[in-house]
C-alpha positions as CSV (number, residue, x, y, z in Angstrom):
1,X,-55.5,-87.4,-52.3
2,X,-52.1,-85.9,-53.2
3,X,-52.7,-82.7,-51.4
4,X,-53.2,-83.9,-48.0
5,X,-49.5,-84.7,-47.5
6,X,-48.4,-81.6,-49.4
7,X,-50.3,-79.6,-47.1
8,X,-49.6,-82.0,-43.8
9,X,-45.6,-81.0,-44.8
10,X,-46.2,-77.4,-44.6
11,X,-47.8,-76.9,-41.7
12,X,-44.9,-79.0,-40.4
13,X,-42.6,-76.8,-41.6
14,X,-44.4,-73.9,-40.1
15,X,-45.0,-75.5,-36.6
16,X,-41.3,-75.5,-35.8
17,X,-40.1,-71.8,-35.2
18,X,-43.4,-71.8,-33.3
19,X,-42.5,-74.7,-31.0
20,X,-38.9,-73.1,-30.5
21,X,-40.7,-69.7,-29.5
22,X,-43.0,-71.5,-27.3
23,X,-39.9,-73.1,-25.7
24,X,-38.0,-70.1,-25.4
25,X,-41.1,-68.9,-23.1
26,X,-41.4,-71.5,-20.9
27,X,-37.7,-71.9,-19.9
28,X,-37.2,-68.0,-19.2
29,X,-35.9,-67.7,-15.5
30,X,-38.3,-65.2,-13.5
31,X,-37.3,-61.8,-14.1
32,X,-34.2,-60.1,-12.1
33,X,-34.3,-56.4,-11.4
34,X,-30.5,-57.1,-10.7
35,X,-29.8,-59.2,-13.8
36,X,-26.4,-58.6,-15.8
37,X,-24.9,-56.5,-13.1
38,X,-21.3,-57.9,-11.9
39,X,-21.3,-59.8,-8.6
40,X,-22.0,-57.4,-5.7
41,X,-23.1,-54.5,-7.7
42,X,-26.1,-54.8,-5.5
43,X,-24.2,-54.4,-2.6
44,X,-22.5,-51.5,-3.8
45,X,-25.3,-49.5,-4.5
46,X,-26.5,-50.2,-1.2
47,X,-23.1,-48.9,0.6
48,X,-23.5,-46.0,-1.4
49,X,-27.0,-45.2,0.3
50,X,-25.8,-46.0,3.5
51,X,-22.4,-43.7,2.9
52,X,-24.8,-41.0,1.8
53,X,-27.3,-41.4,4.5
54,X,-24.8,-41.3,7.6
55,X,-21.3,-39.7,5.5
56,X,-22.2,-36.6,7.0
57,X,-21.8,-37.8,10.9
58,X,-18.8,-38.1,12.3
59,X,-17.9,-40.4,15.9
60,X,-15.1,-39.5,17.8
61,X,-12.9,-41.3,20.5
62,X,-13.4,-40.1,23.5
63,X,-9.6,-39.1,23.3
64,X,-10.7,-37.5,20.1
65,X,-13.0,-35.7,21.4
66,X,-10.8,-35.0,24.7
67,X,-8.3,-33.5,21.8
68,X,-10.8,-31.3,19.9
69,X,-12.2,-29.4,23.2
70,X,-15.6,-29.0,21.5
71,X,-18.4,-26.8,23.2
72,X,-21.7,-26.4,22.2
73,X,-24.6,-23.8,22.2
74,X,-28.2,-24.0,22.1
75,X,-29.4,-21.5,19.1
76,X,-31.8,-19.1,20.0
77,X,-33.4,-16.0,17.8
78,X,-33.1,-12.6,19.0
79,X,-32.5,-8.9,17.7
80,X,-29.7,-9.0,14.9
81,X,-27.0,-6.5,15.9
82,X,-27.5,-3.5,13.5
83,X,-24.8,-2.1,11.3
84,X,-23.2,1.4,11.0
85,X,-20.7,3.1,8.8
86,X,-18.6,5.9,9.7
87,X,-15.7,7.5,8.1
88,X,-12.3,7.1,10.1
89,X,-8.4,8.0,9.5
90,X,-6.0,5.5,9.9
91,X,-2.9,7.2,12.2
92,X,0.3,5.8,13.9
93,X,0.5,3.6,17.0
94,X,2.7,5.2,19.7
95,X,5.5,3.2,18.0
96,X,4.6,2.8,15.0
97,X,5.9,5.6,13.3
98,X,9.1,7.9,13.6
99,X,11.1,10.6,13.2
100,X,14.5,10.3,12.7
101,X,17.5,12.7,13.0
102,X,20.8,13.2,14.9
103,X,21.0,14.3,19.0
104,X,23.6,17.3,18.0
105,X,24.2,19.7,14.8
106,X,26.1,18.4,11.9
107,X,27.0,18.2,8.4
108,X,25.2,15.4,6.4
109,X,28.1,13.4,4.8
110,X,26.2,10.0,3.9
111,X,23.0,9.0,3.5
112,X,22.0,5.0,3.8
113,X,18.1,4.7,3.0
114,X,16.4,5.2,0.5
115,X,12.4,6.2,0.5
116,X,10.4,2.7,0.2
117,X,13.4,0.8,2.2
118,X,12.3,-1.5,4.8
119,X,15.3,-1.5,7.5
120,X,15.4,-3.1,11.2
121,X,15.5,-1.7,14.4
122,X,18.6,0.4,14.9
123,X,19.9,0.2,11.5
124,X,22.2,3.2,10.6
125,X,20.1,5.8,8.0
126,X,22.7,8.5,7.7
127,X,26.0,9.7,9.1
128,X,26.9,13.5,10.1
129,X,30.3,15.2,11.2
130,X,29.5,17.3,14.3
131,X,32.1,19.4,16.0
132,X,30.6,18.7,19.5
133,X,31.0,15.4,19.3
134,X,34.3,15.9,17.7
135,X,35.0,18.4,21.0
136,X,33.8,15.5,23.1
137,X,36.2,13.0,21.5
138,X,39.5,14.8,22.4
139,X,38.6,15.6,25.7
140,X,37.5,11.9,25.9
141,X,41.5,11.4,24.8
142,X,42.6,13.9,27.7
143,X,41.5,12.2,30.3
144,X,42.1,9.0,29.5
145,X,45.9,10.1,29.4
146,X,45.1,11.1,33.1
147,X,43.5,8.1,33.7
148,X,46.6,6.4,32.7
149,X,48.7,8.6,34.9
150,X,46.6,7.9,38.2
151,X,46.8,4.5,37.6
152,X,50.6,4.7,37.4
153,X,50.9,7.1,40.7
154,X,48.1,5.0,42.7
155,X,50.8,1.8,42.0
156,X,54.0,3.9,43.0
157,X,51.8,4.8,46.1
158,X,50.8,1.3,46.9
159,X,54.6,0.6,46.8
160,X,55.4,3.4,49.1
161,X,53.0,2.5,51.7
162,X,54.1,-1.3,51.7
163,X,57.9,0.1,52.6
164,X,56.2,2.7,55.4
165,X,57.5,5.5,53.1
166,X,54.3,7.3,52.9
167,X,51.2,7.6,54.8
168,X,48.1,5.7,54.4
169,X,46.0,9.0,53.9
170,X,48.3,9.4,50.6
171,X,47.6,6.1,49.3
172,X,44.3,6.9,50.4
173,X,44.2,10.0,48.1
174,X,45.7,8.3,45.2
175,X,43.1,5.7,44.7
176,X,40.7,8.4,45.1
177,X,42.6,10.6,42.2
178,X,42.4,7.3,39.9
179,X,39.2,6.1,40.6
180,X,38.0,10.2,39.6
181,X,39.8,10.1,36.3
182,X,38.1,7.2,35.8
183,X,34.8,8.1,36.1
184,X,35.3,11.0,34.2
185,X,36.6,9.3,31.3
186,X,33.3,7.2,31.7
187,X,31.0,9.7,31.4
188,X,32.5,11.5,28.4
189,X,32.4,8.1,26.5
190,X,28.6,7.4,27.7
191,X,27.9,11.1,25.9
192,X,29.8,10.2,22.6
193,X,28.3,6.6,22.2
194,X,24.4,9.1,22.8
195,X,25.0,11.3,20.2
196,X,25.8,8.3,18.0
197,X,29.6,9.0,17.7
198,X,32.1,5.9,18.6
199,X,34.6,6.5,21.6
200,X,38.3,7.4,20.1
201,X,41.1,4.4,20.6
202,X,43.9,7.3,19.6
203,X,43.9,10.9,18.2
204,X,43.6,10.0,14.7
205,X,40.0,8.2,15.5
206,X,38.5,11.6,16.3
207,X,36.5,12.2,13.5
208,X,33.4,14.0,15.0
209,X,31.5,11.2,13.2
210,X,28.1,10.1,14.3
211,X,25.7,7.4,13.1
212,X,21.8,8.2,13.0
213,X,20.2,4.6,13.5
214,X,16.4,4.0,13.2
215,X,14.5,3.5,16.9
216,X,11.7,1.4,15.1
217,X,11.9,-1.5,12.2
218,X,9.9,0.0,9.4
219,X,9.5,1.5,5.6
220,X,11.3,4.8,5.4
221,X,8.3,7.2,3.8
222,X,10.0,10.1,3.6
223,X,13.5,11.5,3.2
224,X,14.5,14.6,4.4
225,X,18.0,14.7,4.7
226,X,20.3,16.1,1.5
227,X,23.8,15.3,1.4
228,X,26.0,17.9,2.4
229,X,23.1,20.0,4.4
230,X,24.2,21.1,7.7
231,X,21.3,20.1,10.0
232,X,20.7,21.2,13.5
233,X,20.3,19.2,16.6
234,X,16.4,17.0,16.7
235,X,16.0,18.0,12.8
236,X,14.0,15.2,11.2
237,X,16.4,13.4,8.4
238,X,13.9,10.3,8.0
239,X,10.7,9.5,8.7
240,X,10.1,5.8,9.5
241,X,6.5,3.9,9.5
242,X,6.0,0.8,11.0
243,X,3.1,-1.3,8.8
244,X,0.5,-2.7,10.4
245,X,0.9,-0.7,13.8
246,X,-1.9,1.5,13.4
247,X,-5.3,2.9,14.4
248,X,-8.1,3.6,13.1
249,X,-9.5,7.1,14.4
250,X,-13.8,6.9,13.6
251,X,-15.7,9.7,14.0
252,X,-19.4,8.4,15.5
253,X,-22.4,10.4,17.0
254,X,-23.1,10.5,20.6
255,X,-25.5,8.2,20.4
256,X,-23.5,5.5,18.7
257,X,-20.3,6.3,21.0
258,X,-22.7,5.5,24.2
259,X,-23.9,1.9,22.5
260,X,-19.7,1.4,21.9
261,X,-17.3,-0.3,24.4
262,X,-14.1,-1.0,24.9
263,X,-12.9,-4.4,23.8
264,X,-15.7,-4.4,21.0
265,X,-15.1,-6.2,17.6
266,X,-15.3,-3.8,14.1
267,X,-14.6,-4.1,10.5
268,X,-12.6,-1.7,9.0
269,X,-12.8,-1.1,5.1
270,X,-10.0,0.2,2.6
271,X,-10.5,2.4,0.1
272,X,-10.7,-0.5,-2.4
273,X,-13.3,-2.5,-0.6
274,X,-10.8,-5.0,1.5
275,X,-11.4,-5.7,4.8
276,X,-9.5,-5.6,8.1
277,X,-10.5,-6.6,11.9
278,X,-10.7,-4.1,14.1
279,X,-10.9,-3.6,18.5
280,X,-11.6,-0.7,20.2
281,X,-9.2,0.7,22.1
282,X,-10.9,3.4,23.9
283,X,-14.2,5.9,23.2
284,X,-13.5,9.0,23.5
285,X,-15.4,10.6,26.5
286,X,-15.8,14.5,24.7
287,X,-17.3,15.7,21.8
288,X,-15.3,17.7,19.3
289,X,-16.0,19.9,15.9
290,X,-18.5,21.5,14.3
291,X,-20.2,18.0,13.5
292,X,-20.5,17.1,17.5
293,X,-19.0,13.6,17.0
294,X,-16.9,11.7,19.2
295,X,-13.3,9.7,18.1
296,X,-13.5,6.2,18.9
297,X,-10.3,4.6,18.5
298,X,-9.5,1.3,16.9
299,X,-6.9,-0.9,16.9
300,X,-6.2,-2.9,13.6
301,X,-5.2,-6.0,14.3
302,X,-4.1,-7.3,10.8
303,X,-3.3,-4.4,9.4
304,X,-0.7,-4.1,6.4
305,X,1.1,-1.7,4.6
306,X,-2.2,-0.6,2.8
307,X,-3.4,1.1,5.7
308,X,-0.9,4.0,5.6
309,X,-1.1,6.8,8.1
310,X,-3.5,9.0,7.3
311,X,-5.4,7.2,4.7
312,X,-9.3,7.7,5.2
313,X,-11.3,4.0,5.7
314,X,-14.8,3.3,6.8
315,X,-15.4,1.2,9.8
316,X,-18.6,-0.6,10.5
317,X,-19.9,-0.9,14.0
318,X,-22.6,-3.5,14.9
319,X,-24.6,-1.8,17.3
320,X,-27.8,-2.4,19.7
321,X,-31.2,-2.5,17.6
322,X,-33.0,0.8,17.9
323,X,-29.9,3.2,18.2
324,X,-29.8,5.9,16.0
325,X,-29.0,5.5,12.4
326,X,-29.5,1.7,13.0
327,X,-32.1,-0.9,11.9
328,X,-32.4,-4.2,13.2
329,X,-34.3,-7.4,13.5
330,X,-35.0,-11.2,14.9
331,X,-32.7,-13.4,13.6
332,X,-30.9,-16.4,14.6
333,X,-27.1,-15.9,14.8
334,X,-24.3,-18.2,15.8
335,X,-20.6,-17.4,15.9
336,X,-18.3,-17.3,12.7
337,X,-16.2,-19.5,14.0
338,X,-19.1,-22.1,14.3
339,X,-19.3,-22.2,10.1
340,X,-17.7,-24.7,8.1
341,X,-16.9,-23.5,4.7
342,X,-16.3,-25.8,1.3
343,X,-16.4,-23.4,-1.8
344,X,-19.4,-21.3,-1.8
345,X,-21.1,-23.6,0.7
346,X,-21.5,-23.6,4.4
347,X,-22.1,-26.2,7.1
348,X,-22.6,-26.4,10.9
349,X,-22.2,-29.6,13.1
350,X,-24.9,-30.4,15.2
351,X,-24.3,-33.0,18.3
352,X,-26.5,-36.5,17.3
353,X,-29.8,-36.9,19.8
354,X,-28.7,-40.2,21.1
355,X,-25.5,-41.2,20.0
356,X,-22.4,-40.4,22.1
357,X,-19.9,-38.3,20.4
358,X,-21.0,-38.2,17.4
359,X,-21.6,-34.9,15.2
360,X,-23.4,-34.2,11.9
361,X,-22.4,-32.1,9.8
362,X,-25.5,-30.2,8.0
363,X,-25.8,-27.3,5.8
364,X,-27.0,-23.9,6.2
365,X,-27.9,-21.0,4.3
366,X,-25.9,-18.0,5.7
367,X,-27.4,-14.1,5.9
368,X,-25.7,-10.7,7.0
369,X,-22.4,-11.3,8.8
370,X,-22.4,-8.8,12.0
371,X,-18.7,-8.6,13.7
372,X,-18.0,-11.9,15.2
373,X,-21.3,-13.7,14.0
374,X,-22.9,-14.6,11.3
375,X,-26.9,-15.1,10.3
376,X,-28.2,-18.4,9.6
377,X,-31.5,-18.1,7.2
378,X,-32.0,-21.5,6.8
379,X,-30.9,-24.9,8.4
380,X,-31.3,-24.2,11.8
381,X,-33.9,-23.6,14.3
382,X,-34.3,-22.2,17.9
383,X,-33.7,-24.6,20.5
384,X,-31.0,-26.9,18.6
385,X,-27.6,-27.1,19.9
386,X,-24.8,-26.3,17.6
387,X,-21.1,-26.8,17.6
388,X,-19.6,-23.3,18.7
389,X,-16.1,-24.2,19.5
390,X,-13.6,-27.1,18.0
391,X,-15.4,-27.1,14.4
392,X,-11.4,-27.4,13.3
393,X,-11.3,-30.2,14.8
394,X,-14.3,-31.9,13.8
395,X,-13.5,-30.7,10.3
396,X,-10.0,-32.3,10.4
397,X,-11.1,-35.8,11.6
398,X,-13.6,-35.8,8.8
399,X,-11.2,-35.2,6.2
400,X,-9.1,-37.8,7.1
401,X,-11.8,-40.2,7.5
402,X,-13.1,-39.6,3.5
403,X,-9.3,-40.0,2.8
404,X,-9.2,-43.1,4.3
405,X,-12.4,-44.7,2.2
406,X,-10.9,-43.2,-0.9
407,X,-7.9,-45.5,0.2
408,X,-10.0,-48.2,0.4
């Protein structure tokens, strides 16, 4: 009989972390995917989808848009321009390069550049003492002495004639007489300033002295001139190269000259791989040398000092499919200017089906770049309209616009 409550007490005992278990159970809440996150996580996380569902479009104002000019182009696949190298030599533009040295014979007494010096237009390079121009300055003296004379005689006759003491046909002659000696002294100071020499005040400024000034701001590559020489009249003492005015001469096949125009787009490429734009200027109608080629001539058009006159380049042509030494296929191509670059990735902005102004921004794999376009391999397909013009824009407004949620 003592064992019933001994056992009735255990059980008791055993019953109440149960009980507490049991409660814990029935008061759990029903279950919260979104439990323990701070207020409005939720909300949050649902922005984010939205941001990264429609971050990539873009709406303009209409004065926006007005602003950004933007054209579009419907993309189409057709026959990818092929590509051809040719060897070329970079030469001098008209003005671009030239040869310096004094209108009359001289002795070299200084020299002001050095090789490598970049100097302006009509800077002085070198100074001679010629005995022409020395010649020229004291007859220049002469007949300014008579111009001084005339003057005096054509007053004394304006005197005379205003007291009836001489006739008018003697005034006459002396204003004739001073406006001669005038004239003459002109011209002898227009030849001295030619030849470089300045135009004597007195007889001690004749020093036969005359300055040799560059015609063309550029880098003096080569110096001549030794001080003390005695050089003759046209005898190049510098030779002065303008960078960047240059062409690019390309020797091309007759077949590749007739696919060629003027006005066409070309790459031109350095001897250490970097690149330059290039225009043609002009294909030459004839064909020259042993290897029957034609010279189609190029103008650079951001050419720098690294393109030095008779360097030899490669240019590359984007020709026709099917012209000779040229392969080419289908592709679909839209202009570089219609690429968005970030990094190593590439975008286009396509105009939204149904929503005024208002662009997306999509990327695209990019293939062989051929002058003034570029392949796309993947991202876009025939018939969809692209953004070819104002991508600046549209690339502007968008990067204000993520500036303005970071601020937020």
């Amino acid at each position: 009989m003592n064992r019933l409550p001994l056992y009735t007490l255990l059980l008791s005992l055993f019953a109440l972390p149960l009980a507490g278990c049991g409660s814990d159970t029935e008061a759990a809440p029903v279950e919260d995917d979104h439990a323990g996150e701070a207020p409005g996580a939720h909300d949050d996380e649902g922005g984010a989808e939205a941001e990264e569902e429609h971050g990539d479009e873009i709406t303009l104002t209409p004065e926006q848009e007005a602003t950004a000019e933007i054209e579009t182009a419907v993309v189409q696949a057709g026959a990818l321009a092929a590509e051809i190298r040719v060897p070329a030599r970079i030469v001098p533009t008209e003005t671009g390069q030239a040869q310096v040295g004094a209108l009359v014979d001289g002795r070299v007494v200084r020299l002001l550049a050095a090789e490598g010096q970049a100097i302006r237009r009509g800077a002085a390079v070198a100074v001679i003492e010629s005995p022409e121009v020395a010649q020229l300055q004291g007859e220049y003296l002469q007949v300014q002495a008579r111009v001084t004379q005339a003057a005096q005689q054509q007053q004394r006759s304006r005197q005379l004639a205003a007291e009836d003491l001489i006739s008018g046909t003697l005034l006459e002659q002396a204003v004739a007489d001073a406006r001669a000696t005038e004239a003459q002294a002109a011209a002898l100071a227009g030849e001295i300033r030619a030849h470089g020499g300045a135009v004597p005040s007195g007889p001690g400024a004749v020093t036969g002295r005359v300055t040799v000034s560059s015609p063309i701001s550029g880098v003096v590559s080569e110096r001549q001139a030794e001080l003390g020489a005695f050089v003759q009249a046209s005898a190049p003492l510098y030779e002065v190269v303008a960078p960047g005015q240059v062409y690019a001469d390309a020797s091309v096949s007759p077949d590749v000259a007739a696919a060629i125009g003027r006005g066409d787009a070309a790459v031109i490429e350095a001897p250490g791989g970097r690149r330059f734009r290039g225009v043609v200027q002009f294909v030459g109608a004839e064909v020259t040398g042993e290897t029957r080629t034609a010279t189609v001539r190029l103008r650079v058009t951001n050419a720098t000092a690294e393109l030095r006159p008779e360097t030899f380049v490669t240019v590359l042509f984007d020709v026709e499919a099917g012209t000779e030494g040229a392969e080419g296929r289908t592709a679909i191509t839209v202009p570089t200017e219609a690429i968005d670059r970030e990094g190593a990735q590439a975008f286009v902005y396509v105009p939204v089906d149904g929503e005024a102004r208002t662009y997306a921004r999509r990327a695209v794999t990019l293939g062989e770049a051929t002058g003034d376009r570029v392949e796309i391999t993947a991202g876009l397909e025939p018939g969809e309209r692209v953004v070819v013009d104002g991508v600046f824009a549209l690339k502007s407004f968008r990067s204000r616009g993520e500036l303005t949620e970071h601020e937020h």
